[in-house]
Every structure is written in C-alpha cells, then in structure tokens.
C-alpha positions in Angstrom: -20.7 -36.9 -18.2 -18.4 -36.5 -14.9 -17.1 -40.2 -15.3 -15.4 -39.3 -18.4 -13.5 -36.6 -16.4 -10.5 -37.2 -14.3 -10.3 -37.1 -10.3 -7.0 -35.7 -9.7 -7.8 -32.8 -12.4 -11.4 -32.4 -10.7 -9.9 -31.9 -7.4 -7.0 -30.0 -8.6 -9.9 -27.6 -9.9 -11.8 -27.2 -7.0 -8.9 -26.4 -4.8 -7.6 -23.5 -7.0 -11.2 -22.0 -7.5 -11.9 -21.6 -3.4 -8.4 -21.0 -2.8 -8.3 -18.2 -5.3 -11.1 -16.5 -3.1 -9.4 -17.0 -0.2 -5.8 -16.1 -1.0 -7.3 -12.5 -2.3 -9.2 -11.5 0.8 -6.3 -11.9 3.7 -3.9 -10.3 0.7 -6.7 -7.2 1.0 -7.4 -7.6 5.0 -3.3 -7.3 5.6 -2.6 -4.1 4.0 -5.6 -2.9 5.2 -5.3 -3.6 8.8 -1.9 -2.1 8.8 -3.6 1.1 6.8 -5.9 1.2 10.2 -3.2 1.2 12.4 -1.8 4.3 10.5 -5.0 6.0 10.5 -5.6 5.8 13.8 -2.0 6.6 15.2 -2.0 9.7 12.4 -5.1 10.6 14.3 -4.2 10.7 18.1 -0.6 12.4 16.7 -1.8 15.5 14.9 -6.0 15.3 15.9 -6.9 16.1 12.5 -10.5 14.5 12.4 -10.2 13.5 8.7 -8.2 10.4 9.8 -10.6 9.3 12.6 -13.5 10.0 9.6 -11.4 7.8 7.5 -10.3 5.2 10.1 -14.7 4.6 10.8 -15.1 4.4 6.7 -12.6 1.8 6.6 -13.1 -0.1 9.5 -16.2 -1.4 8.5 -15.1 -2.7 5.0 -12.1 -4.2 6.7 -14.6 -6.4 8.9 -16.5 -7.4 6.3 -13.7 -8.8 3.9 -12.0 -10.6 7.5 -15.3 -12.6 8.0 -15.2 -13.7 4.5 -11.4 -14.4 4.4 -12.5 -16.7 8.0 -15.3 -18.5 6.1 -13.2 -19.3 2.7 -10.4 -20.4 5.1 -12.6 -23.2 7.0 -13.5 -24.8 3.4 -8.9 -25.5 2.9 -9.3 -27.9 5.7 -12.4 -29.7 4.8 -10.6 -30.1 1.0 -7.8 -31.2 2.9 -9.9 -34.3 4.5 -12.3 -35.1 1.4 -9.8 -34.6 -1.9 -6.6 -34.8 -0.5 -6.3 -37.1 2.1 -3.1 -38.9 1.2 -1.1 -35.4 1.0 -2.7 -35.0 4.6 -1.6 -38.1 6.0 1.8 -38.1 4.4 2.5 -34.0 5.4 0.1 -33.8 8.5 3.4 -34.2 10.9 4.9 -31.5 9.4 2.2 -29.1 8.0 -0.4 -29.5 10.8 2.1 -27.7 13.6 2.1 -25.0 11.2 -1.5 -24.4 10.7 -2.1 -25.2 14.7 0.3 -22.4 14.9 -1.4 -20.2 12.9 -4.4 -20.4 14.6 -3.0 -20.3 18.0 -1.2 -17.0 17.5 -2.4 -15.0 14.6 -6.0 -16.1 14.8 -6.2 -15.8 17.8 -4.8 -12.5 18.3 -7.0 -10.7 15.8 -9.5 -12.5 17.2 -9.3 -11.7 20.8 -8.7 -7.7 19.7 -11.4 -7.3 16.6 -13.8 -6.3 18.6 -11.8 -3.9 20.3 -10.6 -2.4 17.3 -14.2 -2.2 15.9 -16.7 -1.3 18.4 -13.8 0.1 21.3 -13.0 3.5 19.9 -15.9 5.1 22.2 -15.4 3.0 25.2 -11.9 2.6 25.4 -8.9 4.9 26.2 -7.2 5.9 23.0 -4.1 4.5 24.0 -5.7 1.0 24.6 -7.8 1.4 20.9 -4.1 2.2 19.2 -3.1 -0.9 20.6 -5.6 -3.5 19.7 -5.4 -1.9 16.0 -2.0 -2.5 16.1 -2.3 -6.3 17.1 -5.0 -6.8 14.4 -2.5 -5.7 12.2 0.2 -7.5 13.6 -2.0 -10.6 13.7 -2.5 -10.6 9.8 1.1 -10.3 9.6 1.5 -13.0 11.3 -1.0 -15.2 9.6 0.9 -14.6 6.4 4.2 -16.0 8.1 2.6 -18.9 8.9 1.0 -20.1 5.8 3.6 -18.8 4.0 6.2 -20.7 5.9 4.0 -24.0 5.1 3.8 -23.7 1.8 7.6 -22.3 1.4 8.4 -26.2 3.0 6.4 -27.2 -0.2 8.3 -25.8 -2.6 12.0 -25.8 -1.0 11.0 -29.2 1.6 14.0 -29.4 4.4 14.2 -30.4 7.9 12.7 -33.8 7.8 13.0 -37.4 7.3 10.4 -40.4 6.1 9.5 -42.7 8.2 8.0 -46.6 7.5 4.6 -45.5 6.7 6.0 -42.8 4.0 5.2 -39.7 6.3 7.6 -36.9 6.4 8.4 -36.6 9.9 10.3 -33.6 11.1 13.5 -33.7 12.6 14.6 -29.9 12.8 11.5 -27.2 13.4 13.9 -24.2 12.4 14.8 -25.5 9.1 11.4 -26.2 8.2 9.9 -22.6 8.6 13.5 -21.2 7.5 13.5 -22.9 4.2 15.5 -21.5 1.6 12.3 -19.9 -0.2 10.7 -18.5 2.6 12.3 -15.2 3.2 11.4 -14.0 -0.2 8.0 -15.0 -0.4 7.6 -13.5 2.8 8.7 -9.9 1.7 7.1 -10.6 -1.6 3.7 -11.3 -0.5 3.4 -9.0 2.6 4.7 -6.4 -0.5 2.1 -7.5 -2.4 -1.1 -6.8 0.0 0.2 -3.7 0.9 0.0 -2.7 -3.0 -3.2 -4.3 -3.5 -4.4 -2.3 -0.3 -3.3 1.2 -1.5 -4.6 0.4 -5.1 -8.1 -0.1 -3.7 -8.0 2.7 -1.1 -6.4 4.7 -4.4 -9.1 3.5 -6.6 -12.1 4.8 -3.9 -10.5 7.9 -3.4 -10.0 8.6 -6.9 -13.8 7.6 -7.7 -15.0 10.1 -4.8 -12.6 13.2 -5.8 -14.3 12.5 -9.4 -17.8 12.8 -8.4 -16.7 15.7 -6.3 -18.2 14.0 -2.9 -16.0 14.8 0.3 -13.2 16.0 -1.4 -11.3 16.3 2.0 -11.2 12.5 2.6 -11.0 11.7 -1.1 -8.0 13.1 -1.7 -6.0 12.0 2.0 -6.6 8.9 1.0 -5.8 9.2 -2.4 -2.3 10.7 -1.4 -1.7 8.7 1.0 -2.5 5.5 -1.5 -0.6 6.7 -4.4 2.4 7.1 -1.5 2.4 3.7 -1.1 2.1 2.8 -4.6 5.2 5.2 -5.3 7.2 3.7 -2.7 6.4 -0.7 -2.9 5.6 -0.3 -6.5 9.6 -0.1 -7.0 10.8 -2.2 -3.6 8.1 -5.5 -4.9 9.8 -5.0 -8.5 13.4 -5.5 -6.7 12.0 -8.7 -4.3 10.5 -10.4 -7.0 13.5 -10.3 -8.6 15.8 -11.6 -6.0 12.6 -14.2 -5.6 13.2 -15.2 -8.7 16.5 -15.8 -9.0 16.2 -17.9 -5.4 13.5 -19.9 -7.3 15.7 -20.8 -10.1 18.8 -21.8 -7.7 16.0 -23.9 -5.9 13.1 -24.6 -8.5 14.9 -24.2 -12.3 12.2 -26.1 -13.9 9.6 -23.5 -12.5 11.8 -20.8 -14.2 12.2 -23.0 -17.7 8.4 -22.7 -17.6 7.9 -19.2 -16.8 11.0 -18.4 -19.4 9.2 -20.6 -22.1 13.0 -22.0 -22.3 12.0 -25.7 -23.7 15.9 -25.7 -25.1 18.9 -25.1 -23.3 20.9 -21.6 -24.3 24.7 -22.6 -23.8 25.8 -19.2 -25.1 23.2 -16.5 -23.4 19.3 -17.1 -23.5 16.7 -14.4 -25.1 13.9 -12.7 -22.8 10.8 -14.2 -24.5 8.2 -11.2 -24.0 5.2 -13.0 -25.9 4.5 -16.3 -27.7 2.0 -19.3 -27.7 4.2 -22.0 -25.6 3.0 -25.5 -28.0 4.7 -28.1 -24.8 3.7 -31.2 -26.9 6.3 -29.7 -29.4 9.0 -28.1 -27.5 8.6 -24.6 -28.9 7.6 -21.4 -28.2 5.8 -19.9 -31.7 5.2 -16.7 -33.2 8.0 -15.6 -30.4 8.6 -11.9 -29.2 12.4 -11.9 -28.0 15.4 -9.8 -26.9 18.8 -11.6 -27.6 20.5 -12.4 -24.0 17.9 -10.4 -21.7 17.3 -13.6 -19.7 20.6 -14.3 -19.1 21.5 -11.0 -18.0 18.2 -10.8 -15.9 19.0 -14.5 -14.0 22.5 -14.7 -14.4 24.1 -10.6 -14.8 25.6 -11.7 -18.1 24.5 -11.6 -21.7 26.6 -14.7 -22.6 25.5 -16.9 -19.6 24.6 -20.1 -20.2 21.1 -21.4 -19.1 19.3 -24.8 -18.8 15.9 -25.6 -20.4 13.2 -28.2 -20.3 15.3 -30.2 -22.1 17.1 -31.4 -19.3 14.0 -32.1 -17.4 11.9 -35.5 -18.1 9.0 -34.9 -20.1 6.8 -36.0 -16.9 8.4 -33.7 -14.6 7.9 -30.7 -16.3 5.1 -28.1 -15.2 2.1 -27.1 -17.6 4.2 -24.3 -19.6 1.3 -22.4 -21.1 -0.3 -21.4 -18.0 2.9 -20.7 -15.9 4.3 -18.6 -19.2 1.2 -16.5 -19.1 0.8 -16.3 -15.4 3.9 -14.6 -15.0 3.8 -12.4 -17.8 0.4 -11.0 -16.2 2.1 -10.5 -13.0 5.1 -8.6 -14.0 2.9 -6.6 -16.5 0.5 -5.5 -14.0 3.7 -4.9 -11.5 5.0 -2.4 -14.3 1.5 -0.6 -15.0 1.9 -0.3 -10.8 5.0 1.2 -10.6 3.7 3.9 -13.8 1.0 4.9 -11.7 3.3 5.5 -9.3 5.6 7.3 -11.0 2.7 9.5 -12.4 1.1 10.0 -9.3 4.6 11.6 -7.7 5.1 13.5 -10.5 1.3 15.1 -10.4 2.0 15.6 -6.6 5.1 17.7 -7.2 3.0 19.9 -9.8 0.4 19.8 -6.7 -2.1 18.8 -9.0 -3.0 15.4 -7.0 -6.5 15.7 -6.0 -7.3 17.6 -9.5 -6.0 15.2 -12.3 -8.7 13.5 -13.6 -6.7 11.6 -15.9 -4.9 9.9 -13.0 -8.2 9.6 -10.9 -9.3 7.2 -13.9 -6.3 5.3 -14.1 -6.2 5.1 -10.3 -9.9 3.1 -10.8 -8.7 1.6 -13.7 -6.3 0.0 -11.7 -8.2 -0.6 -9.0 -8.5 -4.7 -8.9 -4.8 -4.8 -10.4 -3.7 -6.1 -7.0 -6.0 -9.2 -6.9 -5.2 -9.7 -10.0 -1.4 -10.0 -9.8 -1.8 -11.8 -6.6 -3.8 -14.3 -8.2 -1.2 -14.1 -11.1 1.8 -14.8 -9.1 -0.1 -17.7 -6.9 -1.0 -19.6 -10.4 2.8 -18.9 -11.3 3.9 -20.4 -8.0 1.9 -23.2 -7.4 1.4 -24.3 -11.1 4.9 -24.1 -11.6 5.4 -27.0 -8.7 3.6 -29.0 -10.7 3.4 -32.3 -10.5 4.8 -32.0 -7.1 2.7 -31.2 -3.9 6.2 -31.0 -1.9 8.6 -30.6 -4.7 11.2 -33.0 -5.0 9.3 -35.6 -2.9 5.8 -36.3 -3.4 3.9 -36.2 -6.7 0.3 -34.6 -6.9 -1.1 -38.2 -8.5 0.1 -39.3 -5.0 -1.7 -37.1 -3.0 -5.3 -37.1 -4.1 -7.9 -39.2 -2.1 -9.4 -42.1 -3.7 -12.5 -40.7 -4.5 -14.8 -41.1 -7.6 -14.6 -37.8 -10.2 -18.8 -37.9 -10.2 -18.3 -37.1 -6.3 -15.9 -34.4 -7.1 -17.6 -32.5 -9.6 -20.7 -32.4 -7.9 -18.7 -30.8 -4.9 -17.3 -28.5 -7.2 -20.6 -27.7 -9.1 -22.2 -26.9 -5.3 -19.2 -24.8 -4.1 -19.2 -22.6 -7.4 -22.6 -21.9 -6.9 -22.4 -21.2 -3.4 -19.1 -19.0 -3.6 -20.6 -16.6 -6.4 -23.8 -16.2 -4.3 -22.0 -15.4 -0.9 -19.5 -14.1 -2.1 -20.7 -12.5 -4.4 -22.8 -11.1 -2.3 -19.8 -10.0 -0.1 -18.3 -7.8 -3.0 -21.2 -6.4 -3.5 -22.2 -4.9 -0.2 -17.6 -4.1 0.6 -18.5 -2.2 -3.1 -21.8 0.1 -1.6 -19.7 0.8 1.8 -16.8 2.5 -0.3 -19.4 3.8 -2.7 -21.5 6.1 0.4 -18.3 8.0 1.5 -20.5 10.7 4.2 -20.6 13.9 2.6 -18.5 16.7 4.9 -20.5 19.3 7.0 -18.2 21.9 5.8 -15.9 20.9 3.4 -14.6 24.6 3.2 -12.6 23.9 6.4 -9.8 22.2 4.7 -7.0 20.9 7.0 -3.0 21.4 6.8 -1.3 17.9 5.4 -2.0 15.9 2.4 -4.8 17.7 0.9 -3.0 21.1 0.8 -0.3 19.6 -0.9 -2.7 17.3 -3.0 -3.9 21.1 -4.6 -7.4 21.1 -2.5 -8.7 24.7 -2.7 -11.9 25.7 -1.4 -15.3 26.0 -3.9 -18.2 27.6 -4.0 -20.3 24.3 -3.6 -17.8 23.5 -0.2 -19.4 25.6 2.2 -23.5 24.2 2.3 -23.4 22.8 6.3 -25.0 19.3 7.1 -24.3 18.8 10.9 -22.1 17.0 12.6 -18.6 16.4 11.2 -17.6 13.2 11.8 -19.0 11.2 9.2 -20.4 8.1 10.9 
C-alpha cells in the first residue's frame, strides 16, 4: 500500500502533523509566561491575594504545556536528520547557528530559572521570584526570535553565498536574522500567543463564573483576558496587514494564492471572500467577490493593477486550495476575536463583565480560536512557500532524504499514534487543572480592582467558610 505513495508528500506530512503540535504549545507557553510575570508583579504591587491565588493556578498548567512544547521540539531535529537530510546539509551553515542560538540563550534561560519560578515562591525573596518569572518570560520571547528569525531566512533568504558543494554559506550574520520578513512575523506571532493566551485564560474564567465556583478569581481573570483581547485583537489585525503587504513586495506568488488571483487584474482586482479554487483550471468557481477590495487592501487604490498566477510557471505556483482556505480561517477567526473584544468592553462599561452569560459562552466558545488561527496562519505561511524550502533557492523535491515512502509512513503511522496518546494525554490533564479552580474560603470578601468593576456583588451562597484562603 505505502509503495504506491510518494516520499516527498509522506515526509512533507509528517513534518506538518508534529510540527502542528509543537508550534501550538510555545504559541500558549509565551503568552502565558508573560501573563505570570503580570500576576506576580500585580501581586507584590497592590498584595491583593487573588493574584498570588491565580499566579499558583496558572503556574502549574504553564509547566505542564512547557514540558510538552520541550518534548515535540526534540522530534524537528530528529526529522531534520531522517526525512530531510539534503535541506540539512545544504542550510546546516546557516540555520544550525540559529537553532545553537536558540538553545544557548532562550533555552537555557528558562531553563536555568523554571524551577525558580515554580517551586521558589516560598523559599526565595520576592524580589528574586519576580525576577526569575520575568526571565522565563523573557526566555520564550526569545525563543520565538530565534526560530522566527530562521525561518524568516526561509522565506525572504539574504546574507549568504553557495559554495562548491551547493551549501549556502553565510557571509553577513546581520542580514540573515534581519531579513526583510522578519520584523513582521516577529510582532505577528508574539501578537498572536498573547491572543491565544488571553482567549484560554478568558475561556477558563468564563467557564468558572458560569458554574458560579470562585467567582473572585473567575472574573480577574476574565477581565483581565478580555483586556488583552480588546487591546491585540485590533493591533494583530493592523500587523497582519502590514505583514501582508511585506509578503507580497517579497513573496507575490504566496499572495496570488491566498487572493485565489489565477489571472492578472490590470485595472483593480476583486476581494474574493469565498469560492472553490479548481488550480488545474485556473479559476476560482461559484466566487463571492467585492469589485476592487484587493487592490485597495494591497495597493490603497481601487484601480491598481495586480499580478496573478498567471505570471507564475505552472510548477512554481503553491497548492491554491489550501493556502485560499487557510487564510480565510485566519482572518475570520481574527475578526470573531476582535467582536469579542469589542463586546467584552462594551459589557465592561455597563459593568456587567462577570454577569453576562451570553459573553461567558462565547468567551468558551472561543476558547481554542487561538490554536486554531495560529495553526491557520502557519499552513498559510509555509504552504504558501511551496515548492520552495528557502524560497527563491532550493526546491522542496531537493531537500528530502533519499529514503523509501514504506519507511516513511511507518514513521508517520508510529508518531500519530504516539502524539494522540501523549499528548493527548497532556490536554487532558492541562484541561482537569483549569477545570478544579479551589473554591474561596470567603468569597464575600471581595477585593477593590477588576472584580468591582467586572459587576461582582456579594450572594447569599458567598459567605460558607472553608479554611485557608489561598487556594493551593
């Protein structure tokens, strides 16, 4: 069966079904760590206890989802080594001082300060705690500079030269993290886990103030979620867009694909909302379109002429189905993001926050939106490369190792079955830890700050007394 299937396709497969896991978890484990930090400095600021209460609820889903982002991070470089060995040995000059410096200073930072973040609170000077939250936070930041500056040099390559054996050997280390593409993917993904962060601390605080269960720390965090919603929501929608309009300057065909533009529009091009792209036949049928939109979106003019896939060769041009639908998801979930946003400040101002139910359920609703969009734009971004690995330079066919397709599926088969179990597994328990949320010893004690303004009045049911108030 597996010999009837092609190598390249096989390994293309496997690579975007573990890197989809992995890509999700440091997208959660960013936002979150810097949600931490802000928990923990809220806490030493004004000593409300609610934030330390939330800081020890949270710390122990953020350690859970870093040990899985570790373990789906060690399988990239054993792909690397069996499936793609040729991209290795042609890129390994340039791409393997990246990842060395990756692990040298992110890893290693939130590495050598986890454990004081986790388990220091108690033993350590506050001062000292704040600090190694802050470089755990840091540390993921910088993690995401660091891939994201490799695989920016993927899409917009500079800074480098070939030598005899066909290896791209660098020549200037500035222009090869500074590439043209990297300063928006940088804002757009560090945007983009700080969304998906807020929608699942919005999501668990909304699911808490709706069974009624500690409606003190259900409804901070839930305020201070749908804060962040209601200020990224609007800032990603403005980076994507100057990301896109870098990305056609830099990649057009990408854009042709995402556009479903398989014709050239000398005299203004139509936004295509929906359609089924049919690539084989150049069209785009049962299309949904506004006259001009696209042209005044990517170049601030209705009559602005744009390129299409027609001025691409047929074997250069990306899969258009999946990049068409791939970006549509993204912005789609981007908009239902910036709604609930929008929603969420205007149910503040009535200070009806912690008592809408409606927006509770569209706040869990909209709970995996993030990974989803994430997952979304990554499928947009690296399908849309297609069929280069480093655009421009070297083709995907070229990079594959030669390897048999039976030995590739049966890889595949094993690490399918292994990631659902484990991680699956993983979801599972992160899913109990924000599902027990400590009930409060005496919940009708409620503090100055967001809950007041959230519209938090004391009930009858808010005065039964549990011991001890801290919730851990």
């Amino acid at each position: 069966m597996f010999d009837s299937l092609d190598a390249l396709l096989l390994a293309r497969l496997q690579f975007a079904f573990t890197i989809a896991f992995h890509i999700v978890l440091p997208a959660f484990t960013i936002g979150l760590a810097s949600y931490l930090f802000v928990l923990n400095a809220l806490w030493l600021i004004t000593k409300r206890q609610v934030y330390e209460e939330l800081f020890e609820f949270w710390k122990s889903i953020f350690a859970v989802a870093f040990a899985m982002g570790v373990v789906s991070g060690i399988v990239m470089s054993y792909q690397f080594g069996t499936n793609w060995s040729r991209f290795a040995d042609k890129v390994g000059p340039v791409i393997g001082p990246l990842m060395g410096y990756e692990v040298l200073t992110a890893f290693f930072l939130e590495a050598g300060f986890l454990g004081v973040m986790l388990f220091g609170l108690k033993r350590v000077g506050h001062g000292l705690h704040l600090f190694a939250t802050g470089m755990v936070a840091i540390g993921t930041l910088l993690s995401a500079t660091w891939i994201l500056a490799a695989n920016s040099w993927m899409q917009t390559p500079q800074g480098f030269a070939t030598n005899e054996a066909g290896q791209f050997v660098p020549l200037d280390w500035w222009a090869i993290i500074l590439t043209p593409s990297f300063p928006y993917r940088l804002v757009h993904m560090v945007l983009a886990a700080y969304l998906t962060t807020a929608l699942v601390v919005g999501a668990c605080g909304a699911w808490h103030l709706l069974k009624g269960t500690a409606p003190r720390r259900s409804a901070t965090m839930f305020a201070m979620a749908m804060g962040m919603v209601v200020v990224v929501a609007p800032m990603q929608i403005l980076a994507g867009d100057q990301h896109g309009l870098n990305t056609l300057q830099h990649q057009p065909a990408k854009v042709m694909a995402m556009e479903g533009h398989f014709e050239s529009h000398p005299d203004g091009a139509p936004l295509i909302l929906f359609g089924l792209p049919d690539q084989a036949n150049k069209r785009v049928d049962y299309a949904i379109s506004i006259p001009g939109l696209s042209s005044l979106i990517l170049k601030h003019g209705l009559n602005e002429p744009l390129a299409g896939l027609d001025t691409i060769p047929d074997e250069l041009e990306p899969p258009v189905a999946v990049v068409f639908w791939s970006f549509r998801v993204m912005v789609a979930l981007g908009m239902a993001m910036l709604g609930l946003g929008l929603w969420s400040a205007v149910v503040w101002w009535r200070g009806r926050l912690a008592k809408d139910r409606w927006l509770h359920r569209a706040a869990v609703a909209m709970g995996p939106a993030g990974f989803i969009a994430v997952l979304a734009g990554w499928i947009t971004t690296e399908v849309g490369r297609q069929p280069y690995t480093v655009y421009g330079h070297l083709l995907t066919v070229d990079s594959v190792s030669p390897i048999a397709a039976p030995a590739v599926a049966t890889s595949l088969v094993a690490f399918v079955i292994v990631y659902f179990f484990v991680f699956g597994v993983g979801i599972f328990y992160i899913l109990r830890l924000m599902a027990r949320l400590p009930a409060e010893a005496d919940e009708s004690v409620l503090e100055q700050g967001p809950v007041r303004t959230a519209g938090i009045t004391p009930g009858p049911a808010q005065g039964r007394q549990q011991g001890g108030d801290h919730g851990h």
